[in-house]
C-alpha positions as CSV (number, residue, x, y, z in Angstrom):
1,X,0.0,0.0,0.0
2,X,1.3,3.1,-1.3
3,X,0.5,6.4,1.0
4,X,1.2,10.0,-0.3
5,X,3.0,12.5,1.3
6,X,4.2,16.3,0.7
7,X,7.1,18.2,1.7
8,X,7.2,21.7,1.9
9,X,9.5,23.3,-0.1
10,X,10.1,27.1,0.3
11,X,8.8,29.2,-3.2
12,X,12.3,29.0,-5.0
13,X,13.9,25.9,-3.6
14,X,14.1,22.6,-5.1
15,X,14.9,18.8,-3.0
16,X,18.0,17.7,-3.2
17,X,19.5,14.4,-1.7
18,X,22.8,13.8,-0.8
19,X,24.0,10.1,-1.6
20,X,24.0,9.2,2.4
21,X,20.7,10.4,3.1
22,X,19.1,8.4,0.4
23,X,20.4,5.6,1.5
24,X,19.4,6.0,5.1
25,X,16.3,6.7,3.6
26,X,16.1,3.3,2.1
27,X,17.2,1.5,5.0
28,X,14.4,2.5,7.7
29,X,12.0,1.3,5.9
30,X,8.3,2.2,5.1
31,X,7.2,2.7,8.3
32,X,9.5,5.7,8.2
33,X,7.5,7.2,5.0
34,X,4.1,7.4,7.0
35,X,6.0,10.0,8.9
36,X,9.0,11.4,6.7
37,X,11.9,13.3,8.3
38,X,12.1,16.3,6.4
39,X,15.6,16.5,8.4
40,X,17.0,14.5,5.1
41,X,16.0,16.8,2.6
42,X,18.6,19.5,1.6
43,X,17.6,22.4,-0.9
44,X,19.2,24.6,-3.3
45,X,18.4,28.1,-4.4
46,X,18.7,27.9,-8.1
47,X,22.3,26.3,-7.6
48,X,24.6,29.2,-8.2
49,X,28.0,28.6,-10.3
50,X,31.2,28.8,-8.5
51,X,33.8,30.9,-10.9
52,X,37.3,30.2,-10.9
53,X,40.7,32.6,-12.0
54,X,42.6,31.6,-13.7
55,X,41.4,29.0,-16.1
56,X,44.8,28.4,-17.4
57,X,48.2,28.9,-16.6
58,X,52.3,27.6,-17.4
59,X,54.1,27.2,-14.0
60,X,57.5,28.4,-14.4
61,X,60.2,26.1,-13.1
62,X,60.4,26.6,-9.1
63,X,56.7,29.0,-9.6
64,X,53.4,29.3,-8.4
65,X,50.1,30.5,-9.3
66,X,47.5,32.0,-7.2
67,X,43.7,30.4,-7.7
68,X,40.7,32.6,-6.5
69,X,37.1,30.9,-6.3
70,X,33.8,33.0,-5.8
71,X,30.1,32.6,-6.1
72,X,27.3,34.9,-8.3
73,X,25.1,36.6,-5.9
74,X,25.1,37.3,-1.9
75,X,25.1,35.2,0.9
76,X,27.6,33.6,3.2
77,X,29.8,30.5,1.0
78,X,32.5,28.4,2.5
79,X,34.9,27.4,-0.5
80,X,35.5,23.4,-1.4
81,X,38.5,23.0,-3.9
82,X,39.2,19.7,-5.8
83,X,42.0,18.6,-7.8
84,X,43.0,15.9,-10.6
85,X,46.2,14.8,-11.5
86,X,45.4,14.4,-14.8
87,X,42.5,14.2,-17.7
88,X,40.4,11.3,-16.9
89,X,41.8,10.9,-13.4
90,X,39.7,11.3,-10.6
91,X,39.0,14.6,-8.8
92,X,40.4,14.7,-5.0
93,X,39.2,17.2,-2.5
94,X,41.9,19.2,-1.0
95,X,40.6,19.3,2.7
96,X,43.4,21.3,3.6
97,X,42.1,24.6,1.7
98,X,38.6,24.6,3.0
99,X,37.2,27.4,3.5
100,X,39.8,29.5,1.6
101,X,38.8,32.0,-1.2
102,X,42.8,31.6,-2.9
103,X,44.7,29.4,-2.0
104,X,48.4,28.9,-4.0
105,X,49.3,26.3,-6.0
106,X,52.7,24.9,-7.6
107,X,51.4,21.6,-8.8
108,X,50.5,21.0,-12.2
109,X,46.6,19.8,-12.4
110,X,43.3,20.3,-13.3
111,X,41.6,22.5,-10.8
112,X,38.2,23.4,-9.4
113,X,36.2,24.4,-6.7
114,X,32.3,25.5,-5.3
115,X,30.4,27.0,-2.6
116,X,28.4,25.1,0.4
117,X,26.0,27.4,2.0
118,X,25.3,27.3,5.8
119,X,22.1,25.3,5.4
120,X,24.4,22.8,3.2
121,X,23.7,23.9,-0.3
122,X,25.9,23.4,-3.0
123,X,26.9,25.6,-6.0
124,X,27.9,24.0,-9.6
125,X,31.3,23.4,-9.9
126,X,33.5,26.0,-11.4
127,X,35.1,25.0,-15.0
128,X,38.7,23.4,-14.5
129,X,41.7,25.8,-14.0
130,X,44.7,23.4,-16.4
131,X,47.6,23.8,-14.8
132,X,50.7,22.9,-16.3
133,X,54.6,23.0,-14.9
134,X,57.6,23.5,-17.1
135,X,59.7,20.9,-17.2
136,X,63.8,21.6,-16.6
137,X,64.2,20.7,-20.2
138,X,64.9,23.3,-23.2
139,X,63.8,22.9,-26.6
140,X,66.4,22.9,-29.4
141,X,65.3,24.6,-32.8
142,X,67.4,23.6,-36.2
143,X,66.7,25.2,-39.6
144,X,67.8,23.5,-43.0
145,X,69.2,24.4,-45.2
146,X,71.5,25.6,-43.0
147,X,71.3,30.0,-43.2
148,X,68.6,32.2,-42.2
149,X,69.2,35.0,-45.3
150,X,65.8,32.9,-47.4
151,X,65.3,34.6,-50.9
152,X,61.7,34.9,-52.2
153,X,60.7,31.2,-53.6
154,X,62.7,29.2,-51.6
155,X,62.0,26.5,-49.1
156,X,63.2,25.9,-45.4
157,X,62.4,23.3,-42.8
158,X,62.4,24.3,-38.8
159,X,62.7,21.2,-36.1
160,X,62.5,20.8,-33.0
161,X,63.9,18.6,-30.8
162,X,63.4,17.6,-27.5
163,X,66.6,16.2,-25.6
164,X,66.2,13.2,-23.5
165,X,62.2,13.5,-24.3
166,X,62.4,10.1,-27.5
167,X,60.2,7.8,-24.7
168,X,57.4,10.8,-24.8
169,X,54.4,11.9,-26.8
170,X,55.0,15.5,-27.3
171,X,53.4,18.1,-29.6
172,X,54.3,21.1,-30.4
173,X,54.0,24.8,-30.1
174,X,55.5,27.4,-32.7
175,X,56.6,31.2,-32.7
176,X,55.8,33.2,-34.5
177,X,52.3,32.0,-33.2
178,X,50.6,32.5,-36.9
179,X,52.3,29.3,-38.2
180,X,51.2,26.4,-36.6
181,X,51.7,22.5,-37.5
182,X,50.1,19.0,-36.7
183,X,50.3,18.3,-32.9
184,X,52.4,15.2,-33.7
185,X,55.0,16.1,-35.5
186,X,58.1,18.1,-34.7
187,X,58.9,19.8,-38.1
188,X,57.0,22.6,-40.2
189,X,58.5,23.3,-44.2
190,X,57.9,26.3,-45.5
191,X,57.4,26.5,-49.7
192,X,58.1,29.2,-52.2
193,X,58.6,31.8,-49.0
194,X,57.0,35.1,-49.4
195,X,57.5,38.5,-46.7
196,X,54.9,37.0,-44.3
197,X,57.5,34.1,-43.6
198,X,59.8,36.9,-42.0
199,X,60.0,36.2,-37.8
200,X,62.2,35.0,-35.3
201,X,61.5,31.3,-35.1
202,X,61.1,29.2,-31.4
203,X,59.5,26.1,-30.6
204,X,59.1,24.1,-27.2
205,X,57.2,20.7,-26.7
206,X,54.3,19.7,-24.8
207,X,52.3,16.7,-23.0
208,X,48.8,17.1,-21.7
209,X,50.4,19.0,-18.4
210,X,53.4,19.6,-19.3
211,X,55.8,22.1,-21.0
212,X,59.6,22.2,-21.8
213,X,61.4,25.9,-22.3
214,X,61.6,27.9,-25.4
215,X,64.2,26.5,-27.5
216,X,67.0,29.2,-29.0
217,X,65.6,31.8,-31.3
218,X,66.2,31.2,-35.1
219,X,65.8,34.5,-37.0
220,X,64.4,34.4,-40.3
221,X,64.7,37.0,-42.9
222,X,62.7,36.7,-46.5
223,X,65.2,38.9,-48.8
224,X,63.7,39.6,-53.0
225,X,65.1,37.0,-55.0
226,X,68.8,37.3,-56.0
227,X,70.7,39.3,-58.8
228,X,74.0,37.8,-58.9
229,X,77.1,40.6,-60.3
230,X,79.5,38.9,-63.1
231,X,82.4,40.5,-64.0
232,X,85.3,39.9,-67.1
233,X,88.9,40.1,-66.7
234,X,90.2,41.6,-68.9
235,X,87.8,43.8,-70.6
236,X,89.3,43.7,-74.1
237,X,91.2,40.7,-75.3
238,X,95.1,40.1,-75.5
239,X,96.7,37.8,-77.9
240,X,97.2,34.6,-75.6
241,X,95.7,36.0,-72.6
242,X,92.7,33.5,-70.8
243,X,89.4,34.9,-69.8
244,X,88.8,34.6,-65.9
245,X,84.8,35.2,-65.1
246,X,83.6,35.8,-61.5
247,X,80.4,35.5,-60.1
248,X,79.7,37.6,-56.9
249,X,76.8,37.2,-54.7
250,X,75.9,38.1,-51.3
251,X,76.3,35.6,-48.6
252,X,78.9,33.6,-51.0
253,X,80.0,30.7,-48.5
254,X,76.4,29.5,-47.7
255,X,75.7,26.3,-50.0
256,X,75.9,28.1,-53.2
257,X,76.5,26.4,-57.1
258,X,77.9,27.9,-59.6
259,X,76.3,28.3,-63.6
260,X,77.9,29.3,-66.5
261,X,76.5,30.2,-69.7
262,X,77.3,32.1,-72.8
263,X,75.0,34.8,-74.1
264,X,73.4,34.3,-77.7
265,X,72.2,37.1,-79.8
266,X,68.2,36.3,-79.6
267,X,66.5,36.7,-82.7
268,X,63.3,38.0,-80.9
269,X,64.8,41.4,-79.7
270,X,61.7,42.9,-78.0
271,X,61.6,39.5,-75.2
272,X,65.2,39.5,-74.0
273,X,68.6,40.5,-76.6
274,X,69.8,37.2,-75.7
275,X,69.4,33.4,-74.7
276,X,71.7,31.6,-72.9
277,X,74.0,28.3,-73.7
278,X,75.4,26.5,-71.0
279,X,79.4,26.8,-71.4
280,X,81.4,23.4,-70.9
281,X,81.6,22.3,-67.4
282,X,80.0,24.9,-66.7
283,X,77.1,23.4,-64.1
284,X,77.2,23.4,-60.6
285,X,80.4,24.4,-60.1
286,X,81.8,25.2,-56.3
287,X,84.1,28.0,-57.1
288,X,82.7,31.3,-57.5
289,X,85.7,31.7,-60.6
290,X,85.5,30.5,-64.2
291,X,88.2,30.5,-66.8
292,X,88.3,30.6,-70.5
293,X,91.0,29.8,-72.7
294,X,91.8,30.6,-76.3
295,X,88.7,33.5,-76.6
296,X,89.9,35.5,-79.8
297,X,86.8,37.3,-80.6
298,X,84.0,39.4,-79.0
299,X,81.5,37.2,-76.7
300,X,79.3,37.6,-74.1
301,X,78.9,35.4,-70.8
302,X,76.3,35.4,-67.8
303,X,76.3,33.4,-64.5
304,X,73.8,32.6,-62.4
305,X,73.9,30.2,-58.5
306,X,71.8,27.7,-57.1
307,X,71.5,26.1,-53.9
308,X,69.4,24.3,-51.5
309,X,67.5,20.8,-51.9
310,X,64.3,22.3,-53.7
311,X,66.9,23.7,-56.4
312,X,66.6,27.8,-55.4
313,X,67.9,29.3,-58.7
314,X,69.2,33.2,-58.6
315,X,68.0,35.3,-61.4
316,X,70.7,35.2,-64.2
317,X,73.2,38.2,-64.3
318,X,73.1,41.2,-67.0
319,X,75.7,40.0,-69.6
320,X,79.2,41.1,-69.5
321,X,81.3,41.1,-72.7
322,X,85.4,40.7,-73.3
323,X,86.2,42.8,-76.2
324,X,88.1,42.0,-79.2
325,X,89.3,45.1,-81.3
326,X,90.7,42.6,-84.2
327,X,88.6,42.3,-87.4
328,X,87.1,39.3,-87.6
329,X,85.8,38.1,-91.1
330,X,82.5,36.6,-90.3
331,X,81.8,39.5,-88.4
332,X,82.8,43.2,-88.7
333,X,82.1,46.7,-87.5
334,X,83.6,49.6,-89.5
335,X,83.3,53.2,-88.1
336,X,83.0,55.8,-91.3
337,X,84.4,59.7,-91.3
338,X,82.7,62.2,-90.0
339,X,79.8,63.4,-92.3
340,X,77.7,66.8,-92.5
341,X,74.3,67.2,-93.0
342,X,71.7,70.2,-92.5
343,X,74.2,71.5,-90.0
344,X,75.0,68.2,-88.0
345,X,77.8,66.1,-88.3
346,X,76.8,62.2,-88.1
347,X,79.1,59.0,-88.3
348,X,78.0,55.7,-89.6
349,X,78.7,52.6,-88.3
350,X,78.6,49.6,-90.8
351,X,78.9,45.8,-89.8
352,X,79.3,43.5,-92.7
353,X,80.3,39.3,-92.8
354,X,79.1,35.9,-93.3
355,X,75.4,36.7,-91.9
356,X,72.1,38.2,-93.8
357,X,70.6,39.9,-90.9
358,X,72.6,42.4,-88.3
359,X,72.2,44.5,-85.5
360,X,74.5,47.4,-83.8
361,X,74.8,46.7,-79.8
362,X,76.4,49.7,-77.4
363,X,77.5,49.3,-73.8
364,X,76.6,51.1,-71.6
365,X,73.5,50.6,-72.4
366,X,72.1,54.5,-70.9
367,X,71.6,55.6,-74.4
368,X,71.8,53.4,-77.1
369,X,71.7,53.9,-81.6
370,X,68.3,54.1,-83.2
371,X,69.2,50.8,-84.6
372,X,70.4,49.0,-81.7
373,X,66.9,47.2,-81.5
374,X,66.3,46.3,-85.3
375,X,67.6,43.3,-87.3
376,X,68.6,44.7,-90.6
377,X,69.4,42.8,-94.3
378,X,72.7,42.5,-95.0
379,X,75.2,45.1,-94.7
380,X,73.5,47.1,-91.7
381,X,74.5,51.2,-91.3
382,X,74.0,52.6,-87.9
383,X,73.6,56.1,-87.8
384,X,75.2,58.3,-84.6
385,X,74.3,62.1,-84.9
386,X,76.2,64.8,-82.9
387,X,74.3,65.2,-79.3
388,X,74.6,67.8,-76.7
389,X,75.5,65.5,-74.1
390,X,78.2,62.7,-75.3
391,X,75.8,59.9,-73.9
392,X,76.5,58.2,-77.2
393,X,79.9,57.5,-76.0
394,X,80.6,53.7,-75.8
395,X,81.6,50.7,-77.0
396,X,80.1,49.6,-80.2
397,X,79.9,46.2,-82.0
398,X,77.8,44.4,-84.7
399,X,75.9,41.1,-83.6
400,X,74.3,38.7,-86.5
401,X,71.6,36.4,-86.1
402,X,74.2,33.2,-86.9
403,X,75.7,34.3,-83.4
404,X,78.7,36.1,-84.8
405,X,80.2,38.9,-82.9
406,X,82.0,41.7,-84.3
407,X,84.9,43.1,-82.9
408,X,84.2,46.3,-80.7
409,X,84.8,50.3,-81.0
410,X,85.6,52.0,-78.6
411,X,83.7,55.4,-79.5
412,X,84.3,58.9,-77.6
413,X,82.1,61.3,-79.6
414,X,84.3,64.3,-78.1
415,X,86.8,63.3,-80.2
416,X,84.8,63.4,-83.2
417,X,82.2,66.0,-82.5
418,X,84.4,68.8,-80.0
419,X,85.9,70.7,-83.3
420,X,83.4,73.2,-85.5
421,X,81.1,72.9,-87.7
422,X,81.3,74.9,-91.4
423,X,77.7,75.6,-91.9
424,X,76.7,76.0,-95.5
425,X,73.8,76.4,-97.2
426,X,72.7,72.7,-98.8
427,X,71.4,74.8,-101.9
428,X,73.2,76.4,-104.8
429,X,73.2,80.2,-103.9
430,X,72.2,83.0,-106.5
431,X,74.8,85.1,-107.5
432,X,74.4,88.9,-106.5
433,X,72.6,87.8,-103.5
434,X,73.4,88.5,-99.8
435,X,75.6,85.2,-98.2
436,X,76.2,84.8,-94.6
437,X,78.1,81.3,-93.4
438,X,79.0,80.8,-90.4
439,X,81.3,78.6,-88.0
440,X,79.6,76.8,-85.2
441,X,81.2,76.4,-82.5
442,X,81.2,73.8,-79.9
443,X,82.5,74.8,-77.2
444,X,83.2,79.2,-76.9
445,X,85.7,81.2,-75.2
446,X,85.3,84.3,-74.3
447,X,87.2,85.8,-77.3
448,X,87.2,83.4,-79.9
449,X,89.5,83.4,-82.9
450,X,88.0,82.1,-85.8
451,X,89.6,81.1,-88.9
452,X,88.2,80.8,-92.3
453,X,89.6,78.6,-95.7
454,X,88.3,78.9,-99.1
455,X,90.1,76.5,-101.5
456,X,92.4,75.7,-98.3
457,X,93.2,79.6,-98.4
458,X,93.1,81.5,-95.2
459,X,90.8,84.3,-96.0
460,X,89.4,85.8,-92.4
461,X,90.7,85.7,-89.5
462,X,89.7,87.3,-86.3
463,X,86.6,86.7,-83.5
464,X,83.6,87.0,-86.0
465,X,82.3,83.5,-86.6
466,X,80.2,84.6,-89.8
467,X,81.5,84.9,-93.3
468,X,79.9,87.0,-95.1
469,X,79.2,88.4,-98.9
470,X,77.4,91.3,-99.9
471,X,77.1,89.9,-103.4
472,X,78.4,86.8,-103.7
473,X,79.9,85.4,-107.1
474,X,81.2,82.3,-109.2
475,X,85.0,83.0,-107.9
476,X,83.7,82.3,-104.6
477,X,82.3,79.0,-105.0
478,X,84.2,76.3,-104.0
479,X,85.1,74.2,-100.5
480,X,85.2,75.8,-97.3
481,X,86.0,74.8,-93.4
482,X,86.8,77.1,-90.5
483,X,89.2,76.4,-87.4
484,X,89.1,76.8,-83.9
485,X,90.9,76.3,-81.0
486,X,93.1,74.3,-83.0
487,X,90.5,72.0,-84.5
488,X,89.3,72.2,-87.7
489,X,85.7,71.4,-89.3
490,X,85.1,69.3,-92.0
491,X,84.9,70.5,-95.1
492,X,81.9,71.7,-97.0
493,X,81.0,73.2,-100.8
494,X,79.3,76.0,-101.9
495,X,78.3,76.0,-105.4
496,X,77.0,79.7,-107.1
497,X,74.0,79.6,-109.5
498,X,73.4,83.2,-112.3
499,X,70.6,85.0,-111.5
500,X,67.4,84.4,-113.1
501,X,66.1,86.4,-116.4
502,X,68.7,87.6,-119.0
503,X,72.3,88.7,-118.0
504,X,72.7,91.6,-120.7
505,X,70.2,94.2,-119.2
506,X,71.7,96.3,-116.5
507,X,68.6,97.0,-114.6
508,X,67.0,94.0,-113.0
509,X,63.3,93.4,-114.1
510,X,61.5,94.8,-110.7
511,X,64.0,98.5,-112.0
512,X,62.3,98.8,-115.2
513,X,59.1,98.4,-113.8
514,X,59.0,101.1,-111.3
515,X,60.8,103.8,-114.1
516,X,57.9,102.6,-116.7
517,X,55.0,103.0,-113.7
518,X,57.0,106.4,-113.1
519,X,56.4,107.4,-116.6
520,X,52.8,107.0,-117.1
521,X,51.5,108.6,-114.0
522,X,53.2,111.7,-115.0
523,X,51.6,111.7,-118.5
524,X,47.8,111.0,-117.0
525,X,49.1,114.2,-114.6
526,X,49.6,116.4,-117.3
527,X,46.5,115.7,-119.2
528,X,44.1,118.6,-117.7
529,X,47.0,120.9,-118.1
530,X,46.6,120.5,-122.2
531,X,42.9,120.8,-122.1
C-alpha cells in the first residue's frame, strides 16, 4: 500500500539528496514514509555557479600560481576546492584549503572548486583551472638548409627537438604564433617563401600538463630574389691572354653552385637580346671563378647560383662582354668619317660578314643607336648624330643572327664631334645675292679666334664666326672649313647659281618696272594741263 506525502519546499527551492541520506532513507524502511523526516532533505536556491581565476596557466620552473574561487550573488559561501592529477583521473578534494577564497598552488593539475552554504547547499562546480609545470628541459630549434638569409621562392624546414624526451608523446608549439603545425610532428616546411615568412622562429614541446622551455631563437629574414654581379677580366682581349669570369653574390660561402653560360644574340629582340648556352663544365660548379682559354673574338657570358634541396635558382646576371678590337671576317664593324648634314655632323657605323641579318649593340647601355633594337638585311648602317651630351659614347659592335660577334669600337664622340662645324647652305646660292656662313662652335671662349679657308686659303681671321658676302659670285664657289681652337671642321661646298632672267640688261626686271609705272603717271598728270 502506497501512502502519499508532501514536503514543503520554500517558493524558489528545489529537493536535493545527498548520496548518504538516500540511503538511510532506504534502509528505515516504510514505516518511516508514513512520517518522513524532512531533516533528510537539503535544498538549493537555483544552484549558483562557483567561478574560478585563472582557467589556465604555465608554471614556471620553481613557480606558483594564485587560484581565486567566488560565487554569483550574496550570501555567506565556505569554499571546497578539488584537484586531478590528470584528464580522466579522478577529482580529490583538498581538505586542507577549505574554507579558503585563494589558495596557492605549484602543482600541475586540473583544478576546481564550489560553494556550500550554511544550510548545506551546493553551487555548480567552477570550469577546470589546467595547470601545467615547465619541465627543466629546453627545446632545441634547427633550420635546413643551414642560413637564415631565405630569398623569395625558396623552401626551409624548422625542427625541434626535445633532448632526453624520445620515450614521450609531445606536440608542439611554434613562434611566430601565426604558423602552426600538426600536434604530432616536430617539423614545419615552409614552400616558395614570401614577406609574411619573415619572424624569429622558437618552438618548445608539450604533453597534456606539461611544457619544456623555449628553444633558441632562429631569426628568419625573407630577402627579393637574387641578382647575382659577373664580371670579365680583362675587358678587351690580348693575344694569348685567358678569360677569368667571376660571379659575386651576397652571402657567397652559404651552400651556393655555380652556372655558366654564354650569351646568344636572340632573334626576338623585344623579349630578351639574348638566350643563354650552357658553357662546358659549366654546371654546378663550387668555385665562385671560371676560366676561359683561347677567346679570340667578341662574346658575351652570364652566371647565375643555385643552392638548397628544392633547387633555389638566382635570377641570371646582366651579360658582361670581353672585347676583341681585331677584325674578324665573319663578323665586322667599321666606323666611317665624320659626315655633314643640315648642320650636324653624323658618323656611320657599318657591320658586314658571313650573316644576312645584323644588329648594332652599345655598352653602356644608358643611351643606345636608333638601330640597336632592329635586325637589318645584310650590310646594316647605324647612324650616330652629334648630341649635346656625349651619352652616345661607348663601345660599339655588330651582332648577327648566326651568333657572330664583331669586334668592338671603342667610340668617344668628343673626339669626333668637340671641333666646328662649317655651316653651308645645302642649296646652290644665287649670285648677287646676300651670303652669310658661319662657323659653329662647340664649345666658346670668351674671345674666340676664328679662322676661315676657301680652297684651303686663309681668308678671315679674327673673332667673327660669320662669313659673309654682300654679293656673292662664281670666284667664290668652291670648298670651305673654319678652325678653332686648334681643331678644324670638316669641309663643306658652296656651289653659285646666275641669277634668273637675261644677263645683258643692266637694270634688274622689278628696275624697269618702277621707271615705266614712273612714266605713265606723270603723262595722265599732265592731261588737264593740255585741255
Amino acid at each position: 500500500m502506497f501512502c502519499s506525502w508532501d514536503i514543503s519546499v520554500s517558493s524558489g527551492y528545489i529537493a536535493n539528496f545527498e548520496e548518504s541520506d538516500h540511503q538511510a532513507e532506504l534502509a528505515a524502511g516504510a514505516s518511516q514514509l508514513d512520517s518522513p523526516s524532512v531533516s533528510a532533505v537539503k535544498y538549493l536556491f537555483e544552484s549558483p555557479t562557483a567561478i574560478l581565476r585563472p582557467t589556465r596557466y604555465e608554471l614556471p620552473i620553481g613557480g606558483s600560481v594564485t587560484l581565486s574561487c567566488s560565487v554569483e550573488g550574496s550570501g555567506n559561501w565556505t569554499i571546497l576546492w578539488y584537484r586531478a592529477a590528470s584528464f580522466g583521473s579522478k577529482e580529490e578534494p583538498m581538505t586542507e584549503y577549505e574554507g579558503k577564497n585563494a589558495i596557492i598552488v605549484s602543482q600541475r593539475g586540473l583544478y576546481s572548486c564550489r560553494g556550500r552554504s550554511d544550510s548545506g547547499r551546493l553551487t555548480y562546480n567552477s570550469d577546470k583551472a589546467i595547470i601545467k609545470d615547465t619541465l627543466p628541459i629546453t627545446a632545441i630549434l634547427t633550420i635546413q638548409p643551414n642560413w637564415t638569409q631565405i630569398y623569395m621562392g625558396e623552401a626551409f624546414t624548422v625542427r625541434c627537438e626535445i633532448p632526453g624526451g624520445e620515450e614521450t608523446s609531445w606536440s608542439y608549439d611554434w613562434r611566430p604564433e601565426r604558423f602552426t603545425t600538426y600536434y604530432t610532428t616536430n617539423e614545419r616546411t615552409f614552400y616558395n617563401v614570401g614577406w609574411e615568412d619573415n619572424g624569429n622562429y622558437q618552438c618548445r614541446g608539450k604533453t597534456v600538463l606539461s611544457l619544456t622551455e623555449w628553444s633558441n631563437v632562429i631569426p628568419v629574414t625573407i630577402s627579393f630574389k637574387l641578382h647575382p654581379v659577373l664580371t670579365v677580366s680583362p675587358s678587351w682581349l690580348s693575344p694569348g691572354a685567358s678569360v677569368t669570369l667571376s660571379c659575386e653574390i651576397e652571402y657567397p660561402s652559404e651552400g651556393w653552385s655555380y652556372y655558366w653560360y654564354k650569351a646568344i644574340p636572340n632573334m626576338d629582340i623585344k623579349e630578351e637580346p639574348y638566350k643563354y648556352e650552357l658553357l662546358p663544365d659549366g654546371s654546378e660548379t663550387a668555385q665562385t671563378l671560371y676560366i676561359i682559354t683561347g677567346q679570340t673574338h667578341t662574346a658575351a657570358y652570364v652566371c647565375r647560383a643555385q643552392r638548397g634541396r628544392n633547387y633555389y635558382y638566382t635570377y641570371y646576371s646582366k651579360p658582361k662582354f670581353v672585347w676583341s678590337a681585331d677584325l674578324y671576317s665573319a663578323a665586322s664593324l667599321t666606323v666611317g668619317p665624320v659626315e655633314q648634314r643640315l648642320g650636324y655632323d653624323f658618323v656611320r657605323l657599318t657591320c658586314t660578314g658571313n650573316s644576312t641579318w645584323w644588329r648594332v649593340r652599345k655598352f653602356p647601355e644608358n643611351s643606345v643607336p636608333y638601330c640597336s633594337d632592329v635586325w637589318k638585311l645584310r650590310e646594316s648602317v647605324c647612324t650616330l648624330y652629334t648630341v649635346v651630351s656625349y651619352s652616345d659614347d661607348g663601345v660599339y659592335w655588330c651582332e648577327s643572327m648566326s651568333k657572330q660577334l664583331s669586334n668592338a669600337v671603342n667610340i668617344t664622340l668628343q673626339d669626333f664631334y668637340s671641333g666646328p662645324l662649317m655651316v653651308i647652305p645645302d642649296d646652290p646660292v644665287k649670285k648677287g645675292t646676300f651670303v652669310s656662313l658661319s662657323c659653329k662652335l662647340r664649345i666658346k671662349k670668351i674671345f674666340p679666334s676664328v679662322a676661315f679657308y676657301h680652297n684651303n686659303k686663309l681668308i678671315q681671321n679674327d673673332s667673327r664666326e660669320e662669313l659673309n658676302f654682300l654679293a656673292v659670285s662664281k670666284s667664290d664657289e668652291g670648298s670651305y672649313k673654319c678652325q678653332y681652337s686648334g681643331k678644324e671642321s670638316p669641309s663643306r661646298y658652296m656651289s653659285v647659281k646666275s641669277a634668273v632672267g637675261p644677263e645683258s640688261s643692266s637694270f634688274p626686271v622689278t628696275a624697269r618696272m618702277k621707271v615705266v609705272n614712273a612714266v605713265a603717271f606723270i603723262l595722265v598728270m599732265m592731261l588737264p594741263m593740255n585741255q
